[in-house]
C-alpha positions in Angstrom: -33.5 -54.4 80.6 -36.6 -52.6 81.4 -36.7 -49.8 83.2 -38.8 -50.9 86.4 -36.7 -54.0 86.5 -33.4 -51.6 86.5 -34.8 -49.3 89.0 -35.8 -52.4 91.5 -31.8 -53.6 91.3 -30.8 -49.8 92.3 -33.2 -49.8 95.3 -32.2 -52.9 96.1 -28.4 -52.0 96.1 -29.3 -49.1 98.1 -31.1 -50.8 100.6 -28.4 -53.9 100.5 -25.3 -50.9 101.2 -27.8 -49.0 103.7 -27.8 -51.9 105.9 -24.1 -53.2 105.7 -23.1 -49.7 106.8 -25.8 -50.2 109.7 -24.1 -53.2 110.8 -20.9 -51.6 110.1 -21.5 -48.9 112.6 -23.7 -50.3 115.0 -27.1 -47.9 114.0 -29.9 -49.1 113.3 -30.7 -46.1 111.1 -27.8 -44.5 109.6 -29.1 -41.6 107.9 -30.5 -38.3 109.0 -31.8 -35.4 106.8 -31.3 -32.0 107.6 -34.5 -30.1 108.0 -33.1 -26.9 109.2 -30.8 -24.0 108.9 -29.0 -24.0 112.3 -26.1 -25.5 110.7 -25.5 -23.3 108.0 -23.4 -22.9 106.4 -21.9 -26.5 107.2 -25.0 -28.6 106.7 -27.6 -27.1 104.2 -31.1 -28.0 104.5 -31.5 -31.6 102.2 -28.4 -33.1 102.9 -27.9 -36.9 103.6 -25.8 -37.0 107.0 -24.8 -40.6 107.4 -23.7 -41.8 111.5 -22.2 -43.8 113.3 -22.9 -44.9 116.9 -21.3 -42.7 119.8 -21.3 -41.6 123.4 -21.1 -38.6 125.4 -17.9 -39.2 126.3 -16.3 -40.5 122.5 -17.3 -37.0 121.2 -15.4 -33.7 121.8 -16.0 -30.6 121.0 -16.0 -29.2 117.6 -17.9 -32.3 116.4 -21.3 -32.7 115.0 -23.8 -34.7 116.5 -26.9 -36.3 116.0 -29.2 -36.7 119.2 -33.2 -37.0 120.7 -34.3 -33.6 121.7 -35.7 -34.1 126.0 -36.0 -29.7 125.7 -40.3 -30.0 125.8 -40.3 -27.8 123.3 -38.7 -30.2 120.6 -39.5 -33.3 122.6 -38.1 -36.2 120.2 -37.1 -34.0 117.4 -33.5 -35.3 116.0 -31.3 -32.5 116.6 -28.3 -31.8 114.5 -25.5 -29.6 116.5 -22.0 -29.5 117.0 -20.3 -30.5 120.2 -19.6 -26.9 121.8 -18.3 -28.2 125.5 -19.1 -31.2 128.0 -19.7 -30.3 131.4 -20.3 -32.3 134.4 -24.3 -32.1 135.4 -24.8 -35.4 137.1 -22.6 -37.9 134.6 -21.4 -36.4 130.9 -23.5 -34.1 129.7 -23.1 -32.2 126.4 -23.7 -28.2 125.4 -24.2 -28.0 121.6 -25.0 -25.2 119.3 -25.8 -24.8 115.6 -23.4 -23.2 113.5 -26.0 -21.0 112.2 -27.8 -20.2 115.8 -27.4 -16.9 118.3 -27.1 -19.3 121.5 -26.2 -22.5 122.5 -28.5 -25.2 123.4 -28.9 -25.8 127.4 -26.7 -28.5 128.8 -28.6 -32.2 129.1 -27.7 -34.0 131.9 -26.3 -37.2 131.3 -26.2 -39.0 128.1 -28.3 -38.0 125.9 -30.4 -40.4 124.2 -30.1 -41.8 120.5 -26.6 -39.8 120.5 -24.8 -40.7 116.9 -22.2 -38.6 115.8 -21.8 -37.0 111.8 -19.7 -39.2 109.8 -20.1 -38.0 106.1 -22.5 -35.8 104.2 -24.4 -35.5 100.8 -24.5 -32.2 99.6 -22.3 -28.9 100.2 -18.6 -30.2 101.3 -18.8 -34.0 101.4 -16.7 -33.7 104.1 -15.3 -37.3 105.6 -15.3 -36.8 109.4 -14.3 -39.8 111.6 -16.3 -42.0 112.6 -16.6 -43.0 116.4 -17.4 -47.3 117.0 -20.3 -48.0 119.0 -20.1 -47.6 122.5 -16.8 -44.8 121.7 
């Protein structure tokens, strides 16, 4: 087999599992890279973190989520945090903080938007974390 023909069928494959874990979790993209260090040591910077849907009030604290940034200064950023408490500010609202950070992140009020929560990882532990069904 030639080789352009072999690497078609693996991107394929990939693209084939990629979307039958969408539909599995109820994502419409199920990966996220991490581009930082705020979770370090947990998440290293170039890990795959696969998701899977969630809501403010499925997660608890201790687990890592994935979420849209509303703070101005990382307006629409993806932010990868764990869940360090709810608190009530108008509806669920979530205080996270990276593992690697001095502070946690302010509290958003209500649910934040495009909230998945961390599932598995490439990399450093290939940890297996639960995953939460869509709408928790």
């Amino acid at each position: 087999m030639k080789g352009w023909v072999k690497d078609l069928l693996w991107f394929v494959g990939i693209v084939a599992a990629l979307l039958v874990y969408s539909a599995a979790t109820g994502v419409t993209w199920p990966i996220a890279v991490v581009s930082s260090y705020s979770m370090e040591p947990t998440l290293r910077v170039g890990d795959f973190v696969f998701l899977a849907g969630a809501t403010c009030k499925s997660v608890e604290p201790g687990d890592i989520v994935v979420y849209v940034a509303r703070n101005p200064m990382w307006q629409g950023s993806w932010i990868i945090h764990r869940v360090y408490q709810k608190v009530d500010v108008g509806g669920c609202g979530l205080v996270t903080w990276g593992d690697n950070n001095n502070f946690p992140d302010q509290a958003a009020a209500g649910e934040p938007p495009g909230l998945y929560k961390h599932h598995w990882q490439s990399g450093g532990g290939c940890a297996v974390r639960g995953a939460v069904p869509p709408g928790g």
